[in-house]
C-alpha positions as CSV (number, residue, x, y, z in Angstrom):
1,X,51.5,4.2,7.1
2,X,49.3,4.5,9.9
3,X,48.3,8.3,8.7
4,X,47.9,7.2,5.2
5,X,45.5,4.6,6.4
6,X,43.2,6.8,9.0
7,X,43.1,9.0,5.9
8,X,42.1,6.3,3.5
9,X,39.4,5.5,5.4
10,X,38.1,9.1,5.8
11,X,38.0,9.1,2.3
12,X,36.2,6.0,2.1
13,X,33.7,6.6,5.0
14,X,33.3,9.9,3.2
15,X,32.4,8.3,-0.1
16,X,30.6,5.8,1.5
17,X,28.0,8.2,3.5
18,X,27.7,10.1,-0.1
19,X,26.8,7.4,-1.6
20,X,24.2,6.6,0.8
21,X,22.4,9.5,0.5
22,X,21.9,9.3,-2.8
23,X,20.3,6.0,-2.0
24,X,16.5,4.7,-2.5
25,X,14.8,5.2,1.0
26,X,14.4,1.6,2.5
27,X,11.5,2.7,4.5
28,X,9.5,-0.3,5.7
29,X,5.7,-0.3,5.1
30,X,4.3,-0.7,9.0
31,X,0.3,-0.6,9.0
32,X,0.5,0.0,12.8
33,X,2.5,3.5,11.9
34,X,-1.2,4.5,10.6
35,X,-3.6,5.9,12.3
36,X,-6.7,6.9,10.3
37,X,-5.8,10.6,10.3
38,X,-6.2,13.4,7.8
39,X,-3.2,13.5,5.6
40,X,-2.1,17.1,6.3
41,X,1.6,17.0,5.1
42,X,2.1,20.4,3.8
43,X,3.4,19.4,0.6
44,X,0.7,17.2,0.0
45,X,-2.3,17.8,1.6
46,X,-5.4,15.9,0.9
47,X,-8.4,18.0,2.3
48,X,-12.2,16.2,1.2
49,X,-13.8,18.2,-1.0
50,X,-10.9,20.1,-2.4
51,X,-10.9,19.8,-6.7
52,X,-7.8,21.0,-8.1
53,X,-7.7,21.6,-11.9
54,X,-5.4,21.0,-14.2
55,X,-4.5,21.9,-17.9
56,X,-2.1,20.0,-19.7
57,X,-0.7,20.7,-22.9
58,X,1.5,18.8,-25.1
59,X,2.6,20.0,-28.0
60,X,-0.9,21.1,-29.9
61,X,-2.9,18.7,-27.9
62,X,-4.5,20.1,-24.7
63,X,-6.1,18.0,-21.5
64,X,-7.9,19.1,-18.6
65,X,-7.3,16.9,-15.4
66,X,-9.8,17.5,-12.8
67,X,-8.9,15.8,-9.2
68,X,-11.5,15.5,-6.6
69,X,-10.3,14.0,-2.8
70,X,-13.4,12.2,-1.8
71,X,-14.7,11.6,1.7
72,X,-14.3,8.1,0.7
73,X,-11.9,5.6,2.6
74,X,-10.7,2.2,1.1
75,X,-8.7,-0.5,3.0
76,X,-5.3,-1.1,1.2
77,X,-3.1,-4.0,2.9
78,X,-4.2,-3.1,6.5
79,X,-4.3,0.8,6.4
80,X,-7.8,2.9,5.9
81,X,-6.4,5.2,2.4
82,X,-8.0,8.1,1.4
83,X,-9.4,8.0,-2.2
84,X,-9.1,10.4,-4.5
85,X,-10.8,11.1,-7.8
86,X,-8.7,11.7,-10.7
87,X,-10.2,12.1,-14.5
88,X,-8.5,13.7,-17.8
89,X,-10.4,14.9,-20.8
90,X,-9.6,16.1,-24.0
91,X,-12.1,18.2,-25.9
92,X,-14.7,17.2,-23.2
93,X,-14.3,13.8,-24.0
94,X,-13.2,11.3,-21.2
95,X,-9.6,9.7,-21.8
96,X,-8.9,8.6,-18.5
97,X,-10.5,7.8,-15.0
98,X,-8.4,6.9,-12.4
99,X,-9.0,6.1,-8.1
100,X,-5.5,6.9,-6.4
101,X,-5.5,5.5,-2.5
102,X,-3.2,7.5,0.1
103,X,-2.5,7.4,3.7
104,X,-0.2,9.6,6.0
105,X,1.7,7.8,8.4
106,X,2.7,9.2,12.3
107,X,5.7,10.4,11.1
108,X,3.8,12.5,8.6
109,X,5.2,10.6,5.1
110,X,2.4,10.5,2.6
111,X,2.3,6.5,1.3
112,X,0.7,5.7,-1.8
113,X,-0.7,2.4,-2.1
114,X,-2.5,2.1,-5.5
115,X,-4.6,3.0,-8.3
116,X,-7.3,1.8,-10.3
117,X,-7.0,3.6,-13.7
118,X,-9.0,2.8,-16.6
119,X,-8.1,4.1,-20.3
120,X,-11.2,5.1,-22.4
121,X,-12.0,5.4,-26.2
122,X,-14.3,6.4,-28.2
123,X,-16.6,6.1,-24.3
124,X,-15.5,2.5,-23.9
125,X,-12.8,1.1,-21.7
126,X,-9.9,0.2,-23.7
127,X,-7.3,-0.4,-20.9
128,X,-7.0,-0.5,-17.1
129,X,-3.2,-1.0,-17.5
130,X,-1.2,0.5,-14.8
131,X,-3.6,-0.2,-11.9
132,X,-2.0,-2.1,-8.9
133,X,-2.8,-2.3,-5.4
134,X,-0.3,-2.8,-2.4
135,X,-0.4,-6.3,-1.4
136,X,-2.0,-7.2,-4.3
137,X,0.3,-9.6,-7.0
138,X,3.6,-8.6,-5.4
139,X,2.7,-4.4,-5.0
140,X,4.1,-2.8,-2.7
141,X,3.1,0.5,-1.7
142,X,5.7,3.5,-2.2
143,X,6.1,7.2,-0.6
144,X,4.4,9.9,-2.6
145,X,5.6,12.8,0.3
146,X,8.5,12.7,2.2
147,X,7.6,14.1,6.0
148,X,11.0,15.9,5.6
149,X,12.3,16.4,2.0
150,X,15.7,17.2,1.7
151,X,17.3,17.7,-1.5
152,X,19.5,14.7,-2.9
153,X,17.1,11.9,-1.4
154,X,15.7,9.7,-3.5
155,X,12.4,7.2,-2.9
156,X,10.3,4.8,-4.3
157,X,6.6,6.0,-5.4
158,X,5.2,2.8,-6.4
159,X,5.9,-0.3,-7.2
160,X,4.3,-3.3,-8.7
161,X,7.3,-4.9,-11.3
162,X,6.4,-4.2,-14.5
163,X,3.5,-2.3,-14.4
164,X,4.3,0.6,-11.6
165,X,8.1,1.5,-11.1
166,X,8.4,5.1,-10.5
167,X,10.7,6.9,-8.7
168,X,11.5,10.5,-7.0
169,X,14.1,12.4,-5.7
170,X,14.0,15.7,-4.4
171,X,16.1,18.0,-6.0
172,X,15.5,21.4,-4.8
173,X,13.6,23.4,-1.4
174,X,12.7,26.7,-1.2
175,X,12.1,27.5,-5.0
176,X,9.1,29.8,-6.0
177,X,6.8,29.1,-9.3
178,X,4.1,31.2,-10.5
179,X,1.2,29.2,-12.8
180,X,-2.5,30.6,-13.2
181,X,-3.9,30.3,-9.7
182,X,-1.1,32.6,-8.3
183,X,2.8,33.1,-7.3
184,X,4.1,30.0,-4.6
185,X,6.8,30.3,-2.8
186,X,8.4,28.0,-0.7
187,X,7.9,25.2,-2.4
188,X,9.9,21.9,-3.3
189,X,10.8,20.0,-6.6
190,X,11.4,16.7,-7.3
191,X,12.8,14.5,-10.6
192,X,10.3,11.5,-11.4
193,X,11.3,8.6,-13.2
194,X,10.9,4.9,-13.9
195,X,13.0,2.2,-15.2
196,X,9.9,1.3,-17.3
197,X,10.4,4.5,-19.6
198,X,14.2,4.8,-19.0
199,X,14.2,8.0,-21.4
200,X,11.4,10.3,-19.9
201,X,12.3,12.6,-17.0
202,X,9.7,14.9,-15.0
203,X,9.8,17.4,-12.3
204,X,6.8,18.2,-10.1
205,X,6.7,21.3,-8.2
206,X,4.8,21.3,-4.5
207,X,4.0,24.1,-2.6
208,X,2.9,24.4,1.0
209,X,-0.5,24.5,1.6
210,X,-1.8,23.2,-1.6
211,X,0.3,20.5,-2.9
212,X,1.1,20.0,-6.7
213,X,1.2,23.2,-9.1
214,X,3.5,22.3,-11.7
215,X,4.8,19.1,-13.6
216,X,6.8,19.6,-17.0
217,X,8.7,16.5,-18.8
218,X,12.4,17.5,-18.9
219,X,13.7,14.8,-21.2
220,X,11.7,12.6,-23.2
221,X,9.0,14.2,-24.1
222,X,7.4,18.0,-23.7
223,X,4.6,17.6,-21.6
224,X,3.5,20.5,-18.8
225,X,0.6,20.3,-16.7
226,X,0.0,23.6,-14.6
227,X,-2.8,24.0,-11.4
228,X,-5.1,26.3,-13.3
229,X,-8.4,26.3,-10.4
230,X,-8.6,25.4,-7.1
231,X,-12.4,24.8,-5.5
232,X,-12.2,24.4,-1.4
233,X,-14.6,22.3,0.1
């Protein structure tokens, strides 16, 4: 009985630990873990000046997403955030301008802590759904880069209920892509998702020294967006 019982609770502790890694990462949100420093994690590195450009295609319809990091700072719930520039066209026309705020903690863990995106048509605004800000009407602000990704753990992003929910887990290390810039090795990918679009699945590929290269929708959709230029400050 007393085997049987050490055994069960192997089993159990076993289970247990499993579990837990599968887990959302509970990390706590400390503005005293930030310093003001460049964010320099190596999956995600946010160098001023750098534009990295994207083409996304969907089906027939194609987008280019050009993303400028700016020597601009903003202060999000305590913490100086780097901003960076993001805006979408299709056919030269503007679809979408978005400001994404970011700040690298001591540990080196990229934190994102909002957006302001505005939706355009026909030149006009016609949305600025999706926009939240960490401290702001409940937001909280989520990881965007693990400081050491491991495959199986799984994060917040964001998170302002019902309007920013996503999530990510790493699922892979060490895989190599190849898009128009070049061949990347060494890189990570992780599965995004959000209970707000329970259907659509997406993994983004980093790679050291540059960041993303590669998202493609796996399940709900058949989007892919690949790093097509590169202009260093």
């Amino acid at each position: 009985m007393q085997r049987l019982t050490v055994v069960s609770s192997i089993i159990v502790f076993g289970a247990l630990l499993a579990a837990a890694r599968q887990q959302p990462i509970n990390a706590r949100f400390d503005p005293a873990s930030f310093k003001g420093g460049p964010i320099d994690n190596p999956f995600f590195p946010l160098k001023p000046g750098t534009v990295y450009v994207y083409e996304v295609r969907d089906g027939g319809d194609v987008e280019v997403d050009s993303v400028t990091v700016t020597s601009e700072t903003k202060r999000v719930a305590g913490v100086t955030a780097v901003v960076v520039h993001d805006r979408a066209r299709r056919n030269g026309t503007l679809i979408e301008d978005t400001f994404d705020w970011y700040a690298q903690d001591t540990t080196g863990t990229v934190w994102y802590l909002g957006e302001d995106t505005k939706a355009y048509k026909l030149g006009r605004i016609a949305s600025s759904s999706g926009s939240w800000e960490a401290g702001v009407k409940g937001a909280q602000a989520g990881i965007i880069m693990l400081a050491n990704p491991r495959p199986g753990v799984t994060y917040r992003q964001e998170y302002r209920q019902g309007v920013a929910e996503d999530m990510g887990k790493v699922v892979s290390v060490g895989d190599s892509v190849t898009v128009p810039t070049g061949r990347y090795t060494k890189c990570l990918t992780t599965e995004d998702w959000s209970p707000l679009e329970p259907k659509v699945r997406e993994h983004k590929t980093y790679c050291p020294g540059v960041g993303v290269v590669l998202e493609r929708t796996i399940a709900g959709g058949s989007e892919r967006s690949e790093l097509v230029a590169i202009r260093n400050p």
